[in-house]
mmCIF file of the C-alpha atoms, coordinates in Angstrom:
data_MODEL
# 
_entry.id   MODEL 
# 
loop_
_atom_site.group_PDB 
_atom_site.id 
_atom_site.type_symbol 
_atom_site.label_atom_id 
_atom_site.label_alt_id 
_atom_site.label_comp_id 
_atom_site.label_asym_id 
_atom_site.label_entity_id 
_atom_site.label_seq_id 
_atom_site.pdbx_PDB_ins_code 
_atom_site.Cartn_x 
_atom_site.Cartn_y 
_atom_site.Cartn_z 
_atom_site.occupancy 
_atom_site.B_iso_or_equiv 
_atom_site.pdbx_formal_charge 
_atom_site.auth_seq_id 
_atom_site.auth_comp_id 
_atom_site.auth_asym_id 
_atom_site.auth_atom_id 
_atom_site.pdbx_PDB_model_num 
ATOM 1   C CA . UNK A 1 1   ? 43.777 3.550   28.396  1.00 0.00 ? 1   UNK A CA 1 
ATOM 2   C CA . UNK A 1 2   ? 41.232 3.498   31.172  1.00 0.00 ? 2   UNK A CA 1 
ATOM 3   C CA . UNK A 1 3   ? 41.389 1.815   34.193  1.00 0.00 ? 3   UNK A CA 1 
ATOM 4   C CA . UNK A 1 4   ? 39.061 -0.628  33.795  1.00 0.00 ? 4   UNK A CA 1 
ATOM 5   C CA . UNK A 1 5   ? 40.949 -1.770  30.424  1.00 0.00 ? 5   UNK A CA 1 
ATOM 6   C CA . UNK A 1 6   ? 44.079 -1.978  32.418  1.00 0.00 ? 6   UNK A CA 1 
ATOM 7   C CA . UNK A 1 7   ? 42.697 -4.260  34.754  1.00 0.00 ? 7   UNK A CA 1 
ATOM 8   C CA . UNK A 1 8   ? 41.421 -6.210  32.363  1.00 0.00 ? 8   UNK A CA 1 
ATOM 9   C CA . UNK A 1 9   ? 44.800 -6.325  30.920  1.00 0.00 ? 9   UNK A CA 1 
ATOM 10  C CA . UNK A 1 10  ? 46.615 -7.115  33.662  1.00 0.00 ? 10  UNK A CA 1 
ATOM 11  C CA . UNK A 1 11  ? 44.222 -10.193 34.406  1.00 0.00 ? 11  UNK A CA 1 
ATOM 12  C CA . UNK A 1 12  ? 44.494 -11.629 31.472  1.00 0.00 ? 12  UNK A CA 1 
ATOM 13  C CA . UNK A 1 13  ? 47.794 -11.316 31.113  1.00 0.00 ? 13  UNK A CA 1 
ATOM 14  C CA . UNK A 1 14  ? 48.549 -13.301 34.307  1.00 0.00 ? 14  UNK A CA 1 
ATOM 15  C CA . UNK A 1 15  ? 46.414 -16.179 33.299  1.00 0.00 ? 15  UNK A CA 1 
ATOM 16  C CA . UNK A 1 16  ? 47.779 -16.841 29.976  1.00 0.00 ? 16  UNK A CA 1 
ATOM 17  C CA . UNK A 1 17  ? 51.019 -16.619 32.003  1.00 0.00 ? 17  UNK A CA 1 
ATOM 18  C CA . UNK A 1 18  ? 49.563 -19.032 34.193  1.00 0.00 ? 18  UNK A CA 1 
ATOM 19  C CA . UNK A 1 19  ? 48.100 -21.437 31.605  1.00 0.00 ? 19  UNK A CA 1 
ATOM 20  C CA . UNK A 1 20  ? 51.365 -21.493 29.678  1.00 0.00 ? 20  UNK A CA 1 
ATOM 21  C CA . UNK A 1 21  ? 53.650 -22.357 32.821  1.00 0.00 ? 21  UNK A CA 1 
ATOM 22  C CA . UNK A 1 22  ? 51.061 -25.075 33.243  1.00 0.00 ? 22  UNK A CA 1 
ATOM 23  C CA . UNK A 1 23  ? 51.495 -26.150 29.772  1.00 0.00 ? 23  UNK A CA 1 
ATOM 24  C CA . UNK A 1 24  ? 55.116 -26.177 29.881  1.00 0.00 ? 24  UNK A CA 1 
ATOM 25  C CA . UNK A 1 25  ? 55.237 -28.003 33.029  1.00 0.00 ? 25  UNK A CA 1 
ATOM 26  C CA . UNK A 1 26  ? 53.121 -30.861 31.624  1.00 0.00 ? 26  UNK A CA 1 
ATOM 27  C CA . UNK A 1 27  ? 55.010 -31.075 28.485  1.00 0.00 ? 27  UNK A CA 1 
ATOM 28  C CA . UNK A 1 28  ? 57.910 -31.330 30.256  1.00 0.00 ? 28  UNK A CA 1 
ATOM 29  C CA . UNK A 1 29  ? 56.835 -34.057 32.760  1.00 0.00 ? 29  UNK A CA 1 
ATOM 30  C CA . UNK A 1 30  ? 57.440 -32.038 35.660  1.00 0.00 ? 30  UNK A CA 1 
ATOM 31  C CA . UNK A 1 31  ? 54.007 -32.218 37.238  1.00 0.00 ? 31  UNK A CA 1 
ATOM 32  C CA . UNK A 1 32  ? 50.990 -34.281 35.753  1.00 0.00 ? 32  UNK A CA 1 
ATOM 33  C CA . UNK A 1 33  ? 47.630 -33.492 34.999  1.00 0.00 ? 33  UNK A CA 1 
ATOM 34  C CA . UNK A 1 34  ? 46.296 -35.163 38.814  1.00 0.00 ? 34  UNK A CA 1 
ATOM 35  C CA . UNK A 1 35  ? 47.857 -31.843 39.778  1.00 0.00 ? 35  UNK A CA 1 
ATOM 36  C CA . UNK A 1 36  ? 46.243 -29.737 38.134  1.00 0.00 ? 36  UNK A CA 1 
ATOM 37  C CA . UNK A 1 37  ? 43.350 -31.435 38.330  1.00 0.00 ? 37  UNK A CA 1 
ATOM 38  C CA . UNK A 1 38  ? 43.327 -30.990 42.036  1.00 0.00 ? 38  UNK A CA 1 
ATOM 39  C CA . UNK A 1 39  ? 44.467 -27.705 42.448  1.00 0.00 ? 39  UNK A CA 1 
ATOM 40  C CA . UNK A 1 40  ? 41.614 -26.896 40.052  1.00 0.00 ? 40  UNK A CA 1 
ATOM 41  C CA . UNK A 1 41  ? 39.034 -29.382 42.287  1.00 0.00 ? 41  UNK A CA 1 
ATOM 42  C CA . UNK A 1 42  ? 40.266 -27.466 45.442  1.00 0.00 ? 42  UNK A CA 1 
ATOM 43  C CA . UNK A 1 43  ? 39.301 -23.946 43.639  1.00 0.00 ? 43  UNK A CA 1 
ATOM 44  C CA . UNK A 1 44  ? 36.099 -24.819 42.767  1.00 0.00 ? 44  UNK A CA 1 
ATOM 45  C CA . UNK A 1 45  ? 34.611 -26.902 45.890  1.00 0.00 ? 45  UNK A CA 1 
ATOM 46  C CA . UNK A 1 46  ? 36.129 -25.487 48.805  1.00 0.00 ? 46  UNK A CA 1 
ATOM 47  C CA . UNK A 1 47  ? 35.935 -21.900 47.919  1.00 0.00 ? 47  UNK A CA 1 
ATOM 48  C CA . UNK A 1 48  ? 32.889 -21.698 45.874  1.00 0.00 ? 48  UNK A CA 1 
ATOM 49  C CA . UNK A 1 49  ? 32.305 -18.136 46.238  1.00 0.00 ? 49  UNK A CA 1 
ATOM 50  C CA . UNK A 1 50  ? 35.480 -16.936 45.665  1.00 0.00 ? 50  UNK A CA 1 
ATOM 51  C CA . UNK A 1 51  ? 35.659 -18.897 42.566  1.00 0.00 ? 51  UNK A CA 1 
ATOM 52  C CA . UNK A 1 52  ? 32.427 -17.735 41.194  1.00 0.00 ? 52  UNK A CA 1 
ATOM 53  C CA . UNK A 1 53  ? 32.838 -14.036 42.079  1.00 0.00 ? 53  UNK A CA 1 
ATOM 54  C CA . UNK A 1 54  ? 36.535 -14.028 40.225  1.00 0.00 ? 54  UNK A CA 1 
ATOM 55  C CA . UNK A 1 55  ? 34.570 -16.083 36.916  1.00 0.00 ? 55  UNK A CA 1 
ATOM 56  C CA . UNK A 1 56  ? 31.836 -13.597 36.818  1.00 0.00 ? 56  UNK A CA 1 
ATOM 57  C CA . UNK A 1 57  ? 34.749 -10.390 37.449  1.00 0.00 ? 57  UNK A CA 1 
ATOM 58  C CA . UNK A 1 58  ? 37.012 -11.783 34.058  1.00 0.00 ? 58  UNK A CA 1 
ATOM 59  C CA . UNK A 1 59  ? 33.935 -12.253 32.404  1.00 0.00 ? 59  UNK A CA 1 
ATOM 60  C CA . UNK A 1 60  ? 32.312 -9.077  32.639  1.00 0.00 ? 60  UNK A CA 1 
ATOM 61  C CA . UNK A 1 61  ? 35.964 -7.560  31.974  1.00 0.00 ? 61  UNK A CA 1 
ATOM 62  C CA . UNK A 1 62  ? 36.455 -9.341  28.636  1.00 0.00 ? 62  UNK A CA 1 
ATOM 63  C CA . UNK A 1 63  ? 32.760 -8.759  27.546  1.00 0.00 ? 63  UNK A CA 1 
ATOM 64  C CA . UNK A 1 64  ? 33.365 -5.163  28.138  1.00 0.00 ? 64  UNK A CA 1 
ATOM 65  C CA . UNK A 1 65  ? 36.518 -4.783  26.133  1.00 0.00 ? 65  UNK A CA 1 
ATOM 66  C CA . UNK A 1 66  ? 35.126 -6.749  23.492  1.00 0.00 ? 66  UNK A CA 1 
ATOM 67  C CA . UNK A 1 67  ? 32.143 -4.910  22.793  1.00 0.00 ? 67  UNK A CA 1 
ATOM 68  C CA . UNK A 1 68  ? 32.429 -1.728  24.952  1.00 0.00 ? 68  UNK A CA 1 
ATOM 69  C CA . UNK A 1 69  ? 35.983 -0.383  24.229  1.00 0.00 ? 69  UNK A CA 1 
ATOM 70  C CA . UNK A 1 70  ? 37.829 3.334   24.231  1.00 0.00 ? 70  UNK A CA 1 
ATOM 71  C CA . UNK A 1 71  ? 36.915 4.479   21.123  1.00 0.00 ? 71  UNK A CA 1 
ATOM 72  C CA . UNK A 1 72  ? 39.967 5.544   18.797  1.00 0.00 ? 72  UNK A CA 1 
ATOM 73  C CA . UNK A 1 73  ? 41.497 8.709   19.249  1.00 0.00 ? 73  UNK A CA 1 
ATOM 74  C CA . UNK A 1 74  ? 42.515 11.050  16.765  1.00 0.00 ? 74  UNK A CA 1 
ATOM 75  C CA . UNK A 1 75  ? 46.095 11.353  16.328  1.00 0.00 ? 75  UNK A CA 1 
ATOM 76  C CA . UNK A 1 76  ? 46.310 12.930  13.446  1.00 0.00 ? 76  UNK A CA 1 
ATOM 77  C CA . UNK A 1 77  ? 46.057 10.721  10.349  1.00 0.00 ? 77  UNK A CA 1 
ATOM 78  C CA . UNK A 1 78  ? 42.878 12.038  9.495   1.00 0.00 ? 78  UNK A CA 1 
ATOM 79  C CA . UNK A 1 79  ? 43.717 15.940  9.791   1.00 0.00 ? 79  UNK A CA 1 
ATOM 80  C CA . UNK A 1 80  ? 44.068 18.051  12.427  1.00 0.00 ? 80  UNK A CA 1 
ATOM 81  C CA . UNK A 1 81  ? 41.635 18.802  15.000  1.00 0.00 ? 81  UNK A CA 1 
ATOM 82  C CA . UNK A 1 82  ? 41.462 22.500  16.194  1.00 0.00 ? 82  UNK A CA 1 
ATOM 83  C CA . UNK A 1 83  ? 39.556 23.421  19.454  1.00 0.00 ? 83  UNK A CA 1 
ATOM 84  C CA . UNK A 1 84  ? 38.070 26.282  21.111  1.00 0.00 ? 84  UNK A CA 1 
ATOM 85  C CA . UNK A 1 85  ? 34.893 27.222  23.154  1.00 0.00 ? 85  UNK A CA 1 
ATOM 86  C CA . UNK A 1 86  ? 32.684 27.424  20.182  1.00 0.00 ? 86  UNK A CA 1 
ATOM 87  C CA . UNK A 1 87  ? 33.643 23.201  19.419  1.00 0.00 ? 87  UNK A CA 1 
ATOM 88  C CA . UNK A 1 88  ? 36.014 21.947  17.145  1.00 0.00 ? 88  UNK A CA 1 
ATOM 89  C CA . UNK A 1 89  ? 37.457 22.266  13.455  1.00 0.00 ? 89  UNK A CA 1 
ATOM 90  C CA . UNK A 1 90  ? 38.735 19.746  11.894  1.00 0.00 ? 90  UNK A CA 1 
ATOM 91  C CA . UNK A 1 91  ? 40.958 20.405  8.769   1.00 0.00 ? 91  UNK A CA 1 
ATOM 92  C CA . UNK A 1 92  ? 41.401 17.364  6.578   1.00 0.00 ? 92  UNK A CA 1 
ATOM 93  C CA . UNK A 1 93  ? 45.198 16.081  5.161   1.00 0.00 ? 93  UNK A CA 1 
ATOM 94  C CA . UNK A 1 94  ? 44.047 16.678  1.893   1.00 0.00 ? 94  UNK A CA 1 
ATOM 95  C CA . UNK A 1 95  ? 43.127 20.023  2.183   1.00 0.00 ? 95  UNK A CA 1 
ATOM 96  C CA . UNK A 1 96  ? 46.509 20.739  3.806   1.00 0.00 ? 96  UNK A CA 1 
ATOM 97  C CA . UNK A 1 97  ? 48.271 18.744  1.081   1.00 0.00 ? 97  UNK A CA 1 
ATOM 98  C CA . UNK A 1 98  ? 46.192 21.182  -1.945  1.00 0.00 ? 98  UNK A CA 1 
ATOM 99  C CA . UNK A 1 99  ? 47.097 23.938  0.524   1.00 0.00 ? 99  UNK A CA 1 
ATOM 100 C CA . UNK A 1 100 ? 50.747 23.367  0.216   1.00 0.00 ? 100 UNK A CA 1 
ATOM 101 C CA . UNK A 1 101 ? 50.900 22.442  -3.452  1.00 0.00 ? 101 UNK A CA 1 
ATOM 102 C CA . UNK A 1 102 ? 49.412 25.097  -4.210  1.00 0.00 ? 102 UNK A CA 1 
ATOM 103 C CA . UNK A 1 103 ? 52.050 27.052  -2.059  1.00 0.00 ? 103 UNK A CA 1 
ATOM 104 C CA . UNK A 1 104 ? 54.494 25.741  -3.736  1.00 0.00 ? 104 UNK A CA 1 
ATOM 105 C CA . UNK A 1 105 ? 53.827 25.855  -7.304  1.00 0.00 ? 105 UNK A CA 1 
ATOM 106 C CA . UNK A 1 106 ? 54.760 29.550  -7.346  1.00 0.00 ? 106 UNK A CA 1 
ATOM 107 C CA . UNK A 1 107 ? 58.191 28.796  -6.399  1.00 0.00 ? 107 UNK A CA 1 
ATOM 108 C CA . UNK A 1 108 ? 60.336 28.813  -8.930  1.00 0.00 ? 108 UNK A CA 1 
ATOM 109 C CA . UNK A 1 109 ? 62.607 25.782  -10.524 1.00 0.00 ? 109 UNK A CA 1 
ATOM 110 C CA . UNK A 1 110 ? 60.017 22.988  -8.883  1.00 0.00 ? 110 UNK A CA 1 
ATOM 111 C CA . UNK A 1 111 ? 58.751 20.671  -11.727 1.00 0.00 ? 111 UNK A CA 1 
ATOM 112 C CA . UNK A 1 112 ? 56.536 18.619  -9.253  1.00 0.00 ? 112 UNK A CA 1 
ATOM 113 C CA . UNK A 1 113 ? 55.756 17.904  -5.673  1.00 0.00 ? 113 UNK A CA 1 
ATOM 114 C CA . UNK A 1 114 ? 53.935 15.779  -2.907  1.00 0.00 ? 114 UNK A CA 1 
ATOM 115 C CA . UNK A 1 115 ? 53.180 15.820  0.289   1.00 0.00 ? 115 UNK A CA 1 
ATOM 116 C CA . UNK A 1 116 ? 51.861 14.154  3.775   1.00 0.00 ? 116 UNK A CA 1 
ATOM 117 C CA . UNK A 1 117 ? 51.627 15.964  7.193   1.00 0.00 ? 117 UNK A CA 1 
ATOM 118 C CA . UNK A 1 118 ? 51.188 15.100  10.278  1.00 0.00 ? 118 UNK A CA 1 
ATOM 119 C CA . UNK A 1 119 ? 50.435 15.681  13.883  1.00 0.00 ? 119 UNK A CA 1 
ATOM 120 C CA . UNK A 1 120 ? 53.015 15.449  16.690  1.00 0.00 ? 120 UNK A CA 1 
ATOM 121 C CA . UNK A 1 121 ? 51.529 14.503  20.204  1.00 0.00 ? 121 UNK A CA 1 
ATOM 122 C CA . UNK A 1 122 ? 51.864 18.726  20.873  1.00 0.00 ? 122 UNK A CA 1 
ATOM 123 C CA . UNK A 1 123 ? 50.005 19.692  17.969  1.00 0.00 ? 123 UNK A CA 1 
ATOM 124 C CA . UNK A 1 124 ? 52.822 20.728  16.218  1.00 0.00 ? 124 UNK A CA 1 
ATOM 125 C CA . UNK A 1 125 ? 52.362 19.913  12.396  1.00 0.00 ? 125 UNK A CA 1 
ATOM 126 C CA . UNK A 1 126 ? 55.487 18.439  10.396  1.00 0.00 ? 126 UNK A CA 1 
ATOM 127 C CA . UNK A 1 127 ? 54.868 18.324  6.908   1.00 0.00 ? 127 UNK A CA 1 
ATOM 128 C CA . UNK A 1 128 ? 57.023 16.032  4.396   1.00 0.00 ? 128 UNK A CA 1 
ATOM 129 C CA . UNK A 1 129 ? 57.529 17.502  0.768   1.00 0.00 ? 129 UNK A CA 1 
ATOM 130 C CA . UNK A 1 130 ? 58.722 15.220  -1.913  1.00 0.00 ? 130 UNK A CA 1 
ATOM 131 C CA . UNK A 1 131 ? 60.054 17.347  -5.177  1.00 0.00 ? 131 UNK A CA 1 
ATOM 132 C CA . UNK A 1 132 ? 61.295 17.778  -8.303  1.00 0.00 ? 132 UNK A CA 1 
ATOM 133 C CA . UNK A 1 133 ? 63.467 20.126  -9.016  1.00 0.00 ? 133 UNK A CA 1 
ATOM 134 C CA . UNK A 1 134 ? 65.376 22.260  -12.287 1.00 0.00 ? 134 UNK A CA 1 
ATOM 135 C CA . UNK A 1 135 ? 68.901 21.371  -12.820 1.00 0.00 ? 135 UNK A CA 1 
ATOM 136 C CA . UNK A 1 136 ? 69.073 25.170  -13.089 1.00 0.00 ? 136 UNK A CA 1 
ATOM 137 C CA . UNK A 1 137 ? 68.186 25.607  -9.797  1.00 0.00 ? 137 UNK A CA 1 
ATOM 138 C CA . UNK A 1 138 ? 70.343 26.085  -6.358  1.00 0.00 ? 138 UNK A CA 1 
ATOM 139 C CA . UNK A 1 139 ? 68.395 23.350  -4.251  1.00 0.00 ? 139 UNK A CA 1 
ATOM 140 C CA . UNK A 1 140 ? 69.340 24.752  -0.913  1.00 0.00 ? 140 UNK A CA 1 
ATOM 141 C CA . UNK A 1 141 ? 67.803 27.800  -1.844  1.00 0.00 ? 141 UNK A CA 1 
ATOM 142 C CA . UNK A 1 142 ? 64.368 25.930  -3.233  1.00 0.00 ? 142 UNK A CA 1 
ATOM 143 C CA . UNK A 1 143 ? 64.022 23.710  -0.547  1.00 0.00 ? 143 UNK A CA 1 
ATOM 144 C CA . UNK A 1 144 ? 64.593 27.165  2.021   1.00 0.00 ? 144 UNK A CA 1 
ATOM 145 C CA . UNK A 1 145 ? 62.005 28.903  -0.105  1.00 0.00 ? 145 UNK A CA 1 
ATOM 146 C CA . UNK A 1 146 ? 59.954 26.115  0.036   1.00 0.00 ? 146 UNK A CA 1 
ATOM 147 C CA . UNK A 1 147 ? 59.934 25.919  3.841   1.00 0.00 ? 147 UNK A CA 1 
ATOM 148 C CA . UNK A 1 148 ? 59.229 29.401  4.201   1.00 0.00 ? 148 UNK A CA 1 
ATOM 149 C CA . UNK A 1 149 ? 56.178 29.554  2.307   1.00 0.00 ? 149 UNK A CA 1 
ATOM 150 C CA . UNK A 1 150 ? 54.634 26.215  3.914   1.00 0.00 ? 150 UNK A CA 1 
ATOM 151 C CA . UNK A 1 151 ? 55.073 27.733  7.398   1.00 0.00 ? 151 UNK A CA 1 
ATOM 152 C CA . UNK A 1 152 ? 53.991 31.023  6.216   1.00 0.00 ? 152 UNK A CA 1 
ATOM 153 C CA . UNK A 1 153 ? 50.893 29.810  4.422   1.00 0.00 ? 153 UNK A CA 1 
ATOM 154 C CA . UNK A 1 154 ? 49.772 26.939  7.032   1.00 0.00 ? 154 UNK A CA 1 
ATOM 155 C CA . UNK A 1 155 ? 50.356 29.884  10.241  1.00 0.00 ? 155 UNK A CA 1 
ATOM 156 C CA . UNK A 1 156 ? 48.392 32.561  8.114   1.00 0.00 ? 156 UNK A CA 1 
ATOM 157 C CA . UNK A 1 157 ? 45.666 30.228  6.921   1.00 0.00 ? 157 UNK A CA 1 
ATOM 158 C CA . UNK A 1 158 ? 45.127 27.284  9.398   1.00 0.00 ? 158 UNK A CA 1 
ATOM 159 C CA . UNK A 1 159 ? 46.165 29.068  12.489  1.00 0.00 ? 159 UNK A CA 1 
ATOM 160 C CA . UNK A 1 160 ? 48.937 26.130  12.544  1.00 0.00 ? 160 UNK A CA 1 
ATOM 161 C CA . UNK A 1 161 ? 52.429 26.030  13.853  1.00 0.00 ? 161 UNK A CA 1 
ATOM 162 C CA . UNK A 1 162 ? 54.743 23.727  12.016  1.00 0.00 ? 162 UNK A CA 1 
ATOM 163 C CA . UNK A 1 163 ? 57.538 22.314  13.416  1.00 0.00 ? 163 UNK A CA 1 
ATOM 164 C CA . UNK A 1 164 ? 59.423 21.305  10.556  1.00 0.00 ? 164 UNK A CA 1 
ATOM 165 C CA . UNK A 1 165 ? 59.264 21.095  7.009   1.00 0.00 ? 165 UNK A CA 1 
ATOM 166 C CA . UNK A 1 166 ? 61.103 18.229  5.851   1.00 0.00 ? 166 UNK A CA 1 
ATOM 167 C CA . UNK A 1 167 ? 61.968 18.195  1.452   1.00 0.00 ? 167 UNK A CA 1 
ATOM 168 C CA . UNK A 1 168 ? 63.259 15.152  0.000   1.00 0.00 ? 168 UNK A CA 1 
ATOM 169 C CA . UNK A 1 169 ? 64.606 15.494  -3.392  1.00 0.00 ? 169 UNK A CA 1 
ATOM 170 C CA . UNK A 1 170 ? 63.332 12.988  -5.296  1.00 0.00 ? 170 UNK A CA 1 
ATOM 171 C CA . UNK A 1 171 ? 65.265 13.889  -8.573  1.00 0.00 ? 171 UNK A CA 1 
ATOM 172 C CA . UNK A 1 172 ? 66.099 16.720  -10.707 1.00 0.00 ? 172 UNK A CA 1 
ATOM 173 C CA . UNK A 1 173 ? 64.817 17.749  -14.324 1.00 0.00 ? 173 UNK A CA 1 
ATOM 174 C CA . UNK A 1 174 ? 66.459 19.192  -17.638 1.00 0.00 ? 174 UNK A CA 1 
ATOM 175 C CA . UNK A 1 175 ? 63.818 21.355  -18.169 1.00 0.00 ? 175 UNK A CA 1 
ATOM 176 C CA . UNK A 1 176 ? 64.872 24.987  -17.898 1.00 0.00 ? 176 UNK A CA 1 
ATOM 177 C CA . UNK A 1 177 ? 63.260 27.015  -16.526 1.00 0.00 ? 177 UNK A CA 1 
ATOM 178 C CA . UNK A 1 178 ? 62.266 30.766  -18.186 1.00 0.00 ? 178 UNK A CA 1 
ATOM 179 C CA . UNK A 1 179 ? 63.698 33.659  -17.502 1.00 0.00 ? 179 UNK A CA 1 
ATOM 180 C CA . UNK A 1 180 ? 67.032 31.885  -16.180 1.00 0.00 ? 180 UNK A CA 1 
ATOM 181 C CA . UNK A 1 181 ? 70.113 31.397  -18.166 1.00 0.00 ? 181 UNK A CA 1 
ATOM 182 C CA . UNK A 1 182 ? 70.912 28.105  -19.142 1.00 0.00 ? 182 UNK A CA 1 
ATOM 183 C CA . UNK A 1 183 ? 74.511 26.671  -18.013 1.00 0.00 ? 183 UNK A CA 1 
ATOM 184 C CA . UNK A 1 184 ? 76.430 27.000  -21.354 1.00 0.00 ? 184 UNK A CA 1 
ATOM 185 C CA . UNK A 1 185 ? 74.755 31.354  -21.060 1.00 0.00 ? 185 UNK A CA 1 
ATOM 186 C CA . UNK A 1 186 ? 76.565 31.499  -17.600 1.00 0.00 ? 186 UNK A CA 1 
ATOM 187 C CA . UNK A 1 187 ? 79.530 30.144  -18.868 1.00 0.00 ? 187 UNK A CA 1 
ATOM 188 C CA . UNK A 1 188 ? 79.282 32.898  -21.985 1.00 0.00 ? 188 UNK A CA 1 
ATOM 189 C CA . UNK A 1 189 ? 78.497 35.565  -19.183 1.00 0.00 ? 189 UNK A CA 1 
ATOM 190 C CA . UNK A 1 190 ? 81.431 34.406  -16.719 1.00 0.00 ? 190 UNK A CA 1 
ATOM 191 C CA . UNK A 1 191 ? 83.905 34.758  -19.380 1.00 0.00 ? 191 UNK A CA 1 
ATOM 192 C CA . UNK A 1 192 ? 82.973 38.043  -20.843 1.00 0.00 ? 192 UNK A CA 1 
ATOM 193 C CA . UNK A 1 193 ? 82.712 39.338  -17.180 1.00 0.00 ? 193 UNK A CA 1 
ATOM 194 C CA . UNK A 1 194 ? 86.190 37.963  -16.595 1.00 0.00 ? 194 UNK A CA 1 
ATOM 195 C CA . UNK A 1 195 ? 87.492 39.633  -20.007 1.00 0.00 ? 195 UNK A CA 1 
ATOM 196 C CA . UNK A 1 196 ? 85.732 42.902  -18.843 1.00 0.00 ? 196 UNK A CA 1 
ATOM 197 C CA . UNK A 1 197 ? 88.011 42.735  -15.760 1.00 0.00 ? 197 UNK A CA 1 
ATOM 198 C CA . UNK A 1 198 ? 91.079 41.777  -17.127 1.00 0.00 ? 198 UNK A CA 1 
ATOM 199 C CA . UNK A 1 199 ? 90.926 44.900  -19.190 1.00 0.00 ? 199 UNK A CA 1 
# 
């Protein structure tokens, strides 16, 4: 915020202070309104100048942070802004988001996924991964898989450090997944293996 805004804000602030201490003061029969008349009378006639210079001061304030304010920053919901001496890149969410779905796809024993990302006030990016997952599957070892390829893919791509990589499971799927034995197989496996020891 500027300083010019801040002033503004500052000013204002004090006079709606001002004008509801009045207001409470009336409604509560504590002073009447010949008081404030006069202290108002008082402001205007005796110091004129004053008066008029503080009017015009608040005026031109409000007028310019109606009409003539900081213009929004980015701060990351749109994408994330890169810089250098050439100018600026700006990568869109959604291309992120396709970026890390398509990531993730190749890992194995995830049915489905989402994501959002976003910018931390030091650049950093911190995506947030909503899944699906096998039953078949080990989820600490998806969700590590998973992190490993969105930092991977976002450092060697974007040029982007993430901070964190954050998977919610949302729930997990019968489906099975090729090439891995199904539960009632492991069982079949475990027990042969056992036999094959016992002997």
């Amino acid at each position: 915020m500027k300083f010019l805004e801040k002033l503004a804000l500052i000013l204002f602030s004090i006079m709606i202070s001002v004008l509801s201490i009045a207001f409470i003061l009336l409604t509560l029969g504590i002073i009447d309104i010949q008081t404030i008349i006069s202290m108002l009378s008082f402001l205007v006639y005796y110091d004129v100048k004053i008066t008029l210079g503080v009017a015009i001061i608040v005026l031109l304030l409000a007028i310019k942070c109606i009409f003539f304010g900081e213009k929004p920053q980015d701060d990351g919901r749109n994408g994330v802004t890169l810089e250098n001496t050439s100018g600026k890149l700006v990568i869109s969410k959604e291309s992120l988001e396709t970026l890390i779905a398509n990531v993730v796809k190749d890992v194995q024993g995830i049915e489905a996924i989402s994501s959002r990302t976003i910018l931390d006030k030091d650049n950093n990016v911190i995506v947030y991964v909503t899944t699906l997952v096998s039953k078949d599957m080990m989820i600490k070892d998806v969700s590590t898989q998973i992190q490993d390829k969105i930092k991977e893919a976002l450092n060697k791509t974007a040029d982007l450090q993430v901070k964190q990589v954050n998977i919610k499971v949302k729930n997990i799927t019968n489906k099975k997944i090729k090439g891995l034995p199904s539960a009632t197989e492991n069982e079949n496996i475990n027990e042969t293996t056992e036999e094959q020891e016992n002997s």
